[in-house]
C-alpha positions in Angstrom: 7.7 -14.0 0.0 4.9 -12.5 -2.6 6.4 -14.9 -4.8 4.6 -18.0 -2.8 2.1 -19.7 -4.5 -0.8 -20.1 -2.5 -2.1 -23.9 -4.4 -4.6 -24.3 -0.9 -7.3 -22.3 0.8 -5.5 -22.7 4.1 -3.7 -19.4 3.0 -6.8 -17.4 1.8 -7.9 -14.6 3.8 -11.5 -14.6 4.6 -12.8 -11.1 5.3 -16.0 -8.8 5.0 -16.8 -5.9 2.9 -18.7 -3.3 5.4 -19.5 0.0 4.8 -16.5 0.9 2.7 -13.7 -1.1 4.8 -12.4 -4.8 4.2 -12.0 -6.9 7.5 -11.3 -10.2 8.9 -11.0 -11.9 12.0 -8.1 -12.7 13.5 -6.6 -16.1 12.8 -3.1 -18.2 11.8 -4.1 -17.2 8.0 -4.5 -13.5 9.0 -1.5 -13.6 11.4 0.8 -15.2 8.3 -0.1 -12.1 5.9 0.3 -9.7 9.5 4.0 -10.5 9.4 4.4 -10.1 5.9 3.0 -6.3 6.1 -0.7 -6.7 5.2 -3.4 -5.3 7.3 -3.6 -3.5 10.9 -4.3 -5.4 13.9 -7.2 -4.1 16.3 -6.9 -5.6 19.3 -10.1 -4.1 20.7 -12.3 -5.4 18.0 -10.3 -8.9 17.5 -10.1 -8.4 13.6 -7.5 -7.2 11.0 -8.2 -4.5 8.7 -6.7 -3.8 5.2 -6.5 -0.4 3.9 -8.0 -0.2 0.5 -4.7 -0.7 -1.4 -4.0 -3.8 0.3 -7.4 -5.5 -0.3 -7.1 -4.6 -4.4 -4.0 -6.6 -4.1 -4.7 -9.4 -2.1 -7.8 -9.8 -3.7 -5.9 -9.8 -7.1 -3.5 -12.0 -6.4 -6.1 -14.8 -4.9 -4.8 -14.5 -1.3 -8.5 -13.1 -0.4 -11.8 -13.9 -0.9 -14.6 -11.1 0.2 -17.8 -11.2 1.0 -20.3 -8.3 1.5 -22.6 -8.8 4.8 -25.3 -10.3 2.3 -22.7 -12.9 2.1 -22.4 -12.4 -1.4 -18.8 -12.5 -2.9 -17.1 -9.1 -3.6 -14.8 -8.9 -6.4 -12.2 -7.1 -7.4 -13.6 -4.5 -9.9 -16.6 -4.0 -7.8 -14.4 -3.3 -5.0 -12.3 -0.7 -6.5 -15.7 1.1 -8.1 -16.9 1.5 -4.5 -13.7 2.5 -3.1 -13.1 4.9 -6.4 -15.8 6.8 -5.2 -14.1 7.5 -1.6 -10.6 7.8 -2.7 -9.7 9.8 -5.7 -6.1 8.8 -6.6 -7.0 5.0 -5.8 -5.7 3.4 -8.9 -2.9 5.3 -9.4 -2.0 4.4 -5.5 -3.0 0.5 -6.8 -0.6 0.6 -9.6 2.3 2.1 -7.3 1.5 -0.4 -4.5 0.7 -3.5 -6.8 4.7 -2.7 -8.4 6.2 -2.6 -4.8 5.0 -5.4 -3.7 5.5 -7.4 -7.0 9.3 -6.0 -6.6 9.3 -7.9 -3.2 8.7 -4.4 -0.9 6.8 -4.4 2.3 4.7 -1.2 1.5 2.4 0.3 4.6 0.9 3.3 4.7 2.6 6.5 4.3 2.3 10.0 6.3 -0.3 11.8 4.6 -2.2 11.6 0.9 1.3 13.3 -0.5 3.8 10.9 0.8 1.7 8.3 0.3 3.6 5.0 1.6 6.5 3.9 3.7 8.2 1.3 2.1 10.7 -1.1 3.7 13.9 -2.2 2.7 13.7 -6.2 1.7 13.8 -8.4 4.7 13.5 -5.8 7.1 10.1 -5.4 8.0 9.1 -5.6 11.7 13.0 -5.4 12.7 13.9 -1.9 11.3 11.8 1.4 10.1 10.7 1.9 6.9 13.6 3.5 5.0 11.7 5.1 2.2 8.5 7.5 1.9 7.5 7.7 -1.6 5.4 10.1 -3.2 3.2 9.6 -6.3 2.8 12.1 -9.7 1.6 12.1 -12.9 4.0 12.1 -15.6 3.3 15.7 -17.3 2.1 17.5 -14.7 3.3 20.2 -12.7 5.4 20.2 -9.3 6.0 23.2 -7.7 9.2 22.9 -5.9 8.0 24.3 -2.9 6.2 20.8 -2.4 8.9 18.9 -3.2 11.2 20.6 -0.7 8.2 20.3 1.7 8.3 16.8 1.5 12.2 16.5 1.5 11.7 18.2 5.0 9.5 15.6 6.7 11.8 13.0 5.0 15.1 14.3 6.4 12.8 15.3 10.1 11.8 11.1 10.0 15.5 10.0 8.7 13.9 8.5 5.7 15.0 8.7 1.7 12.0 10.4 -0.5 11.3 8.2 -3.6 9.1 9.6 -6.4 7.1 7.2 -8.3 6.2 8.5 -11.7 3.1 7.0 -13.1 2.9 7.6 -17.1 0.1 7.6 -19.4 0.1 3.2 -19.6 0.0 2.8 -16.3 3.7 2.1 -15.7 5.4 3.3 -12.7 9.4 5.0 -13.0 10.8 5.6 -9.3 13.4 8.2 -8.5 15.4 8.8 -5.2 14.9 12.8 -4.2 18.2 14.5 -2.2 18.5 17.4 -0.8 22.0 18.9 -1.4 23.3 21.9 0.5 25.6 23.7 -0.9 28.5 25.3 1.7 30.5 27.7 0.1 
């Protein structure tokens, strides 16, 4: 699936840069990427939009090609500067999201900042849930365990598995799978 090649412009996405959000308008391009997990349909205004995340990695992988309402083209590290300034954890959300996808994931949105994304299992997008919510850390820095039994609650209240995606120092990403046990005497 991310694996495709994309050798025409029939599969580029065309969308807009606007007041820090990346649309386009509906079409059989934007449909294509819609059923692969990339952007969020609104019906009202007839266009797609992609979260932040989503456009860095489109835009990455040549699947996009933005403009800015100038009509001048919008590239990728101009587009993550502008976003940087909205989103604090942006690239270490990119990095997370970027190895998902490249690991053949569907990855959408998550709950809150914390548990940042929901990720689908492979080939089950749009026929099942997403089975995992996966939160992102630092390597080296502190977690109190309060949070992560916090977020082992709304995993276990959703019926999803909690993955924690460790992002070290080179910008490499190690993911574990978070239980909780209870102990019966």
């Amino acid at each position: 699936m991310d694996r495709e090649k994309i050798n025409s412009t029939d599969r580029i996405i065309q969308a807009t840069y606007l007041n820090g959000r990346v649309a386009s308008p509906l079409s059989s391009v934007t449909e294509y990427y819609l059923r692969r997990g990339y952007g969020t349909r609104d019906e009202a205004k007839k266009i797609i939009e992609y979260s932040p995340v989503e456009a860095l990695y489109l835009l990455e992988t040549g699947r996009m090609k933005l403009n800015n309402i100038q009509g001048e083209e919008v590239y990728f590290n101009q587009l993550l500067e502008e976003l940087s300034f909205k989103e604090q954890n942006l690239w270490r959300d990119y990095i997370v999201y970027r190895d998902l996808r490249k690991r053949n994931y569907v990855v959408r949105d998550g709950f809150s900042s914390e548990l940042r994304f929901r990720v689908f299992e492979r080939g089950e997008y749009l026929e099942k849930p997403a089975k995992y919510l996966v939160a992102i850390v630092y390597e080296g820095r502190d977690l109190p365990i309060q949070k992560l039994v916090e977020w082992l609650e709304v995993c276990r209240n959703n019926k999803k598995e909690l993955v924690l995606a460790v992002v070290d120092r080179r910008n490499e990403v190690v993911y574990y799978t978070v239980k909780m046990v209870d102990l019966v005497p």
